[in-house]
N, C-alpha and C positions, 0 to 999 in steps of 0.2 A: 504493500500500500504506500508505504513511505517513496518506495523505490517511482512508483506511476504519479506521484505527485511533480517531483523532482523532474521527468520525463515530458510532463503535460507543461510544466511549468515553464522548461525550455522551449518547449515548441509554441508555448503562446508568448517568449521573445523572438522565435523567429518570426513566427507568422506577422508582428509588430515591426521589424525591421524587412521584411518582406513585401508589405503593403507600402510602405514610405518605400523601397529603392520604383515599386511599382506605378506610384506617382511621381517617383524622378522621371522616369522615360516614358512616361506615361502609355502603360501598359495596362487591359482589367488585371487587379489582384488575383482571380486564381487562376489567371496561367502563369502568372510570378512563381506564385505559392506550389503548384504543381511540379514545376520544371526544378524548383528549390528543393521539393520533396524528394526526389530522383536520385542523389547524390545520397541525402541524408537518411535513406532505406540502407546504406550500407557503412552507416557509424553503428559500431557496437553497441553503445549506450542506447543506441534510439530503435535499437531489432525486435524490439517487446512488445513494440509501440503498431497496433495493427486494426486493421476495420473488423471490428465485429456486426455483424448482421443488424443484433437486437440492439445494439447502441446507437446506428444509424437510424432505424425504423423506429424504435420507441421513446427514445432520448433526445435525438439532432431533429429529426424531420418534422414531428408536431408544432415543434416551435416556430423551425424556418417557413415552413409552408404557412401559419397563423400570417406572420410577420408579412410574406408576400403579399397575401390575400389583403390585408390590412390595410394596405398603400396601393392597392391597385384600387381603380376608381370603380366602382359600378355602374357609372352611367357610361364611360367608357364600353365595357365589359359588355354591357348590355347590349348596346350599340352594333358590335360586332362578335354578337352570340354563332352566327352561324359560321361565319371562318370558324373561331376558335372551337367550334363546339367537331366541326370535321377533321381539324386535325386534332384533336383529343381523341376522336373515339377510331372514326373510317380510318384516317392514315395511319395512325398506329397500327392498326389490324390489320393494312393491306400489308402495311412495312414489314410485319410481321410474317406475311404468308410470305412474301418476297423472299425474305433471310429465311426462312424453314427450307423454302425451293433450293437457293442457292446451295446453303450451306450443305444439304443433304447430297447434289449433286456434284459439290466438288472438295469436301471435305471429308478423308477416309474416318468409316467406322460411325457418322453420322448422321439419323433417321429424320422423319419427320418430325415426330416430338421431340428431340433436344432440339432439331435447328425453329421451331418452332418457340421451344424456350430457350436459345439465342437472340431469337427476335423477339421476343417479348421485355425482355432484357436491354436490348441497347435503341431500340424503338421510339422510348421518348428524351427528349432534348430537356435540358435543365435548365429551372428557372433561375437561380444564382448566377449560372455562368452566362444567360443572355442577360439578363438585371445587369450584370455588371459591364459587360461589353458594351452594351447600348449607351451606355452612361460614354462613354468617351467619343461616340460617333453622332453626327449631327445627321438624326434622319426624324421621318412626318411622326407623328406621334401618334397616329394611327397605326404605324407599321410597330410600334414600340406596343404599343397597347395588343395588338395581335402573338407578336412572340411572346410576351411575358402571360398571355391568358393562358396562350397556349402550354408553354412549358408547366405552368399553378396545373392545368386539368389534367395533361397526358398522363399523369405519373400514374394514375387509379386505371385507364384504364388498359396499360401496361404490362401493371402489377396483376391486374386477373387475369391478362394475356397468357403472364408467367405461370400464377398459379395452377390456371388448368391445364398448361401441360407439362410443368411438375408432377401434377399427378397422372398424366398420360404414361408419363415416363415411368413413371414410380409403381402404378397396376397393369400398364402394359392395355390401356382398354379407353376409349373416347369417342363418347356420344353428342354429338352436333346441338342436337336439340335438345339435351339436358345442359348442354355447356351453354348455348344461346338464351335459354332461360335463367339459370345462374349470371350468366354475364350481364343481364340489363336487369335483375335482381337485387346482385352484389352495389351496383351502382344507382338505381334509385333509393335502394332503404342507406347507403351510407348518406346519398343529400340528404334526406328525412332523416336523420339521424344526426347531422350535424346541425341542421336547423334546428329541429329539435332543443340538444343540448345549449344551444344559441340561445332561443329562449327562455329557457331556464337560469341560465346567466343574467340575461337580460331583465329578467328578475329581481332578481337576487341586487345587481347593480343599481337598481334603479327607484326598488320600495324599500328596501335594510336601512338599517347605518351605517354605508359603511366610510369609510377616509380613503383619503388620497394613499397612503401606502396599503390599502386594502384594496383598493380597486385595480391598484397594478399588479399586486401578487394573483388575485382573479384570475386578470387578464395572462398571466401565467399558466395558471390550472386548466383551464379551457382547452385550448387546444389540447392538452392529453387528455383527458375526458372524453373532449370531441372522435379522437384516435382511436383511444382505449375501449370505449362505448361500442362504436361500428367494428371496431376486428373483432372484440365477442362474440359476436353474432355473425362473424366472416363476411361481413358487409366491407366497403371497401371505407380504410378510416383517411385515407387523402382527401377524398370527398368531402368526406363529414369535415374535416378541418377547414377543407378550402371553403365547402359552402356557407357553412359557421362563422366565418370567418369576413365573409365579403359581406353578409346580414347584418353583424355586430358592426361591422364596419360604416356600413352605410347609415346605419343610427348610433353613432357615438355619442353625437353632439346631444341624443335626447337622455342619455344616460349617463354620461361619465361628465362632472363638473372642469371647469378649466384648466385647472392645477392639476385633477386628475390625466388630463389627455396630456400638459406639458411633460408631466414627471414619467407619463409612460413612454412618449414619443423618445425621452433621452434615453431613461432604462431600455428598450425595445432595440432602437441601433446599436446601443455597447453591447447588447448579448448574442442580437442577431451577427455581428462583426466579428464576434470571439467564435460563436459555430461557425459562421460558413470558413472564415480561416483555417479552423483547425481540421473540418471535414475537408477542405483541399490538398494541405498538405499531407493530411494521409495518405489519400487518393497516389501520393507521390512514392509515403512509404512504404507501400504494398507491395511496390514494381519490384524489388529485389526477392521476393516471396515466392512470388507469380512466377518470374523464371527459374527459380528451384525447382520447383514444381513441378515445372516441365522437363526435367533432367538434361542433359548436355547433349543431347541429341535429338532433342525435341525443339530448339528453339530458332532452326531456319525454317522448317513447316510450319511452324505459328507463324510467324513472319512471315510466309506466303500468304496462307490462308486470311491472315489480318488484314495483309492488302485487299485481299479480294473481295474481304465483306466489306472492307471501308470504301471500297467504290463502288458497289450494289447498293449500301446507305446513302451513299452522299447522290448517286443517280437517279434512283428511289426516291427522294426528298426533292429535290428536281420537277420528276417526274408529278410529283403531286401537287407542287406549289402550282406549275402551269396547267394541271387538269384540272385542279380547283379555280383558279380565275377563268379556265373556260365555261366549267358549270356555271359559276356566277355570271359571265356571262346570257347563257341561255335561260337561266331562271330569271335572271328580271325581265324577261318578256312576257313571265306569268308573275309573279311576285316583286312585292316592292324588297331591293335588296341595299344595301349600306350603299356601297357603291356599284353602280352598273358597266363601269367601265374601268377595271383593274388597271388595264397598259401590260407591259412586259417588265419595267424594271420593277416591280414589286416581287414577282415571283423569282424574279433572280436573286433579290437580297434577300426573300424569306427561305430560299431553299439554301443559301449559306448561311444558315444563323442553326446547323443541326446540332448545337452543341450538348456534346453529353456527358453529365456528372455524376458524383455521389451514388445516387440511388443507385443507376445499375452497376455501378461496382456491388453495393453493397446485396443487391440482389442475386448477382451471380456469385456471393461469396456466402449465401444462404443454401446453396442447392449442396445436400446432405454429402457427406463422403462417401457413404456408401450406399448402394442400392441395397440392400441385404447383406447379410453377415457372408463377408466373405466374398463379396460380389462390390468391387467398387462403382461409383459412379460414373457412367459413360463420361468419357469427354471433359471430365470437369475440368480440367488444368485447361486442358485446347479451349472452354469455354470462358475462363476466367480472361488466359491470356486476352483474347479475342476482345473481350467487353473495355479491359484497360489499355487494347491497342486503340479503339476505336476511342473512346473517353481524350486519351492523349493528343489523337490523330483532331478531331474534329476543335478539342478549346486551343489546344495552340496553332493548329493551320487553320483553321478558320477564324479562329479568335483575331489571331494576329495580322490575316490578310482583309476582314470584313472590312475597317478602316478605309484599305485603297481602295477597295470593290465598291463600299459607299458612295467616294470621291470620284471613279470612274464613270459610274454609272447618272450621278448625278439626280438622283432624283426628286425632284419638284413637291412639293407639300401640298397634295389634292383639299387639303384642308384650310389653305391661306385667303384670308379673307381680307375685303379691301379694308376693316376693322382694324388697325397694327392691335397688338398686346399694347403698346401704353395706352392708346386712345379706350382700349376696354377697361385699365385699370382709372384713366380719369371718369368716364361715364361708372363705374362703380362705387369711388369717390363722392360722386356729387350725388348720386341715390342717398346715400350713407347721409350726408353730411344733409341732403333734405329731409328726407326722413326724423332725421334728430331735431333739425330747424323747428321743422312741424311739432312734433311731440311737446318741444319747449311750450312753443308759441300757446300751443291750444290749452296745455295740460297745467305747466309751469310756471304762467306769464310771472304772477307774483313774485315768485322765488329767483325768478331772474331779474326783478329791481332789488329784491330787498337782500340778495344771498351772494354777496363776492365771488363765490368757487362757482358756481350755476351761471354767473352772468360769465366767467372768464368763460366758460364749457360754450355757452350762445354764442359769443362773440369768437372762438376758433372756429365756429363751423358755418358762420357767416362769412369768417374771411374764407375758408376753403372754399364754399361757393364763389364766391367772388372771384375767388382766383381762377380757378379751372372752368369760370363761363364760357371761354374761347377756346381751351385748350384743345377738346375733341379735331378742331379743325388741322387739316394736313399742313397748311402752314406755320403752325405754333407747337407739332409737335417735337420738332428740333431742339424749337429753346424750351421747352416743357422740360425733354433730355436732360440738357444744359442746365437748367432748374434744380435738379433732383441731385445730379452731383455735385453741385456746389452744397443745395444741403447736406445730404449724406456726408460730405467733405467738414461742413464744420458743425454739424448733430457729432462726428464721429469724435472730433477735437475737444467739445463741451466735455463728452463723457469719460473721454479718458483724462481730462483734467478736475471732473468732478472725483472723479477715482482715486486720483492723488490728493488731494482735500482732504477726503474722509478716513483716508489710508494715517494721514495726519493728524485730523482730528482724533483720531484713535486713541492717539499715545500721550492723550490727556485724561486726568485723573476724573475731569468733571462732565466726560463725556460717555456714555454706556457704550461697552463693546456689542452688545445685542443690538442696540438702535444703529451702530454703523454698520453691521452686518444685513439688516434690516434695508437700508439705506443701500446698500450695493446692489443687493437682489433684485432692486427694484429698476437701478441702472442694467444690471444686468437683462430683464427682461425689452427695458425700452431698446437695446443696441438688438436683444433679437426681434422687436417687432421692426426697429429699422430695417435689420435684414433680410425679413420676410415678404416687408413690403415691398421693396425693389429688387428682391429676387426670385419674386412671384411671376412666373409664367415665361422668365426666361431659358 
């Protein structure tokens, strides 16, 4: 115990000097973190250090997937339910039958059902590693809203991919139409079930007592509940988390007080930042394992064979992104669809965004050792290899080329409107700032003659109108621009010199340390709504 403390301990300083060399060269973090891991599978100290199945599935994954779900918008989601809803379920499946085909046909010694649960296994792409990539690439937010729905849903239905022909494999026996009923089973009752449990939280948050550190520890427990709940019942628990999750999500605001959403939103990135970290770099120290495994003569035919599923994947995902934009195509001659007219450069940047993480390492590192006592199981080492060739293959050649492919291809924002984002943040300004006008005027007139703090509150929101009555217009909003950083410039100079004041005032006798600590927070929140407000929508 002592010993795995010491070992985690190190590796969550790498993984922190890992993400900073990552933002030197500005690279996403886990393919830093991967490529880092690589090396560090063959220090003695760190050989101990390994992916367990049920610490990924029941430990790592409830969490990150909450986290996902959380910050992905729903009206977004919503929006482009039917892309995201087809490659979550169809392309996983077809991708699936693909790699069962291939793989049985040109890899010795393997059938339908393992290449079957090969494909189920590296089939869906990972929400972490596009989440992170996209963050460094300037593309429509549409196309970001798509890979990220996509990668939150595929996992579930993957993961049943896997499980029924784990057990193909495992009884040697597979019936279509018991599996196809199980399959849209396992995945309706885990939504119902994450919902579900959602509302029960929802609850509990919302009629109790409870505080601000109570409501983030909650917000904790959920997702494993959400998990924990639907695998009982072998219901699919992604689901239930993800759908849990986007529910709670979308009514925060009617349940969780201010301070409760601030303090969680901090807590929620430090921890989601410390797992995806440290599930990357394991991803890295597995690699020395994996080729043991394979024995010293096993590892130029994984090396073949790896090439060959990694180009039936990456062709495969190709293949779907343009037969999906032709469907949408033809359906909106019958049906009103999101967009009716894709183009081509979307389906080329969605079919290189396959990137694939975590889970199915950790799902190919679930499939038992042994088929029966005495009877190992088919292929497992050829299957492991295979899943972390592809894992490697897709976040660092993909990862690392999506950038130029973005910039090559150039493509246009079907969603830009002759509206800029500032002109939407002035017109939501001056809503605001009417709105409050009114409420005074009607509600408060009194209190804004006779009440100093109330009349200052009338008179900032009088001048905000006054100022941004022209601003909306294209010719003003240059010096609007121009405007905003010179404030920002000296709002930013106030605070850090009111900082120094209080940092001062401190270290007098007749001044309370709690009242300057008090006093800071308070700075401190004003510099983040500064920064929220001008870094809104950029």
């Amino acid at each position: 115990m002592h010993n795995a403390v010491i070992q985690y301990s190190c590796l969550l300083a790498i993984v922190l000097f890992s993400v900073m060399l990552a933002q030197k060269i500005k690279v996403a973090y886990p393919i830093v973190l991967v490529l880092v891991g690589l090396p560090l599978g063959f220090v003695p100290f760190l050989r101990g250090v390994e992916i367990k199945p049920e610490l990924i599935f029941v430990i790592f994954l409830p969490p990150l997937l909450y986290e996902a779900a959380w910050n992905t918008s729903w009206k977004d989601f919503w929006k482009w339910r039917r892309v995201i809803t087809s490659f979550a379920l169809p392309v996983v499946i077809l991708t699936s039958c693909v790699i069962a085909f291939f793989a049985a046909r040109f890899i010795p010694g393997f059938t339908l059902a393992t290449g079957f649960l090969l494909g189920g296994i590296i089939s869906p792409p990972d929400a972490v590693s596009a989440s992170a990539i996209l963050k460094n690439v300037k593309v429509p937010k549409r196309f970001v809203t798509i890979v990220e729905g996509e990668s939150l849903t595929n996992d579930a239905s993957s993961l049943v991919v896997f499980r029924f022909a784990l057990a193909a494999v495992l009884t040697g026996s597979f019936v279509f139409r018991d599996a196809a009923v199980d399959f849209v089973l396992v995945i309706v009752m885990g939504v119902v079930i994450g919902i579900a449990v959602a509302l029960l939280f929802y609850a509990i948050h919302r009629w109790l007592p409870t505080s601000n550190n109570m409501d983030v520890i909650l917000t904790f427990i959920t997702p494993y509940v959400m998990y924990m709940a639907a695998e009982q019942f072998h219901f699919s628990g992604v689901l239930a988390v993800v759908s849990g999750g986007l529910f709670l999500s979308a009514r925060q605001q009617q349940f969780l007080s201010h301070r409760s959403r601030l303090q969680g939103v901090n807590v929620w990135e430090a921890v989601a930042f410390v797992l995806n970290g440290i599930v990357f770099i394991l991803i890295g120290l597995e690699f020395p394992v994996i080729v043991k495994d394979l024995g010293p003569n096993g590892l130029a035919p994984a090396i073949k064979y790896s090439a060959i599923i990694i180009g039936v994947l990456i062709v495969t995902r190709f293949i779907c992104t343009f037969g999906a934009t032709i469907i949408t195509m033809v359906m909106s001659k019958v049906i009103t669809v999101a967009d009716p007219h894709p183009g081509w450069k979307a389906p080329i940047l969605l079919g290189w965004t396959g990137m694939r993480g975590v889970v199915s390492l950790a799902a190919a590192l679930s499939i038992p050792i042994v088929l029966s006592p005495g009877h190992p199981f088919p292929n497992r080492d050829m299957i492991l290899f295979i899943t972390f060739s592809v894992i490697l293959a897709t976040l660092v050649l993909q990862g690392l080329t999506l950038p130029a492919l973005v910039k090559l291809v150039n493509m246009p924002d079907p969603d830009y409107t002759d509206v800029s984002v500032e002109q939407q943040r002035q017109l939501v300004r001056k809503k605001l700032s009417y709105l409050s006008l009114k409420i005074l005027d009607e509600e408060f007139a009194e209190f804004t003659k006779t009440n100093g703090m109330i009349k200052s509150v009338h008179l900032r929101y009088a001048t905000d109108m006054e100022l941004l009555k022209d601003w909306e217009k294209d010719d003003n909003i240059a010096r609007a621009s121009d405007f905003y950083k010179d404030y920002r410039k000296v709002m930013a100079r106030l605070l850090r010199e009111q900082r120094k004041l209080l940092l001062t005032l401190n270290k007098k006798e007749n001044i309370s340390d709690t009242l300057v600590k008090h006093q800071l927070e308070l700075l401190d929140l004003e510099e983040e709504k500064l920064r929220q407000h001008f870094d809104a929508g950029e």
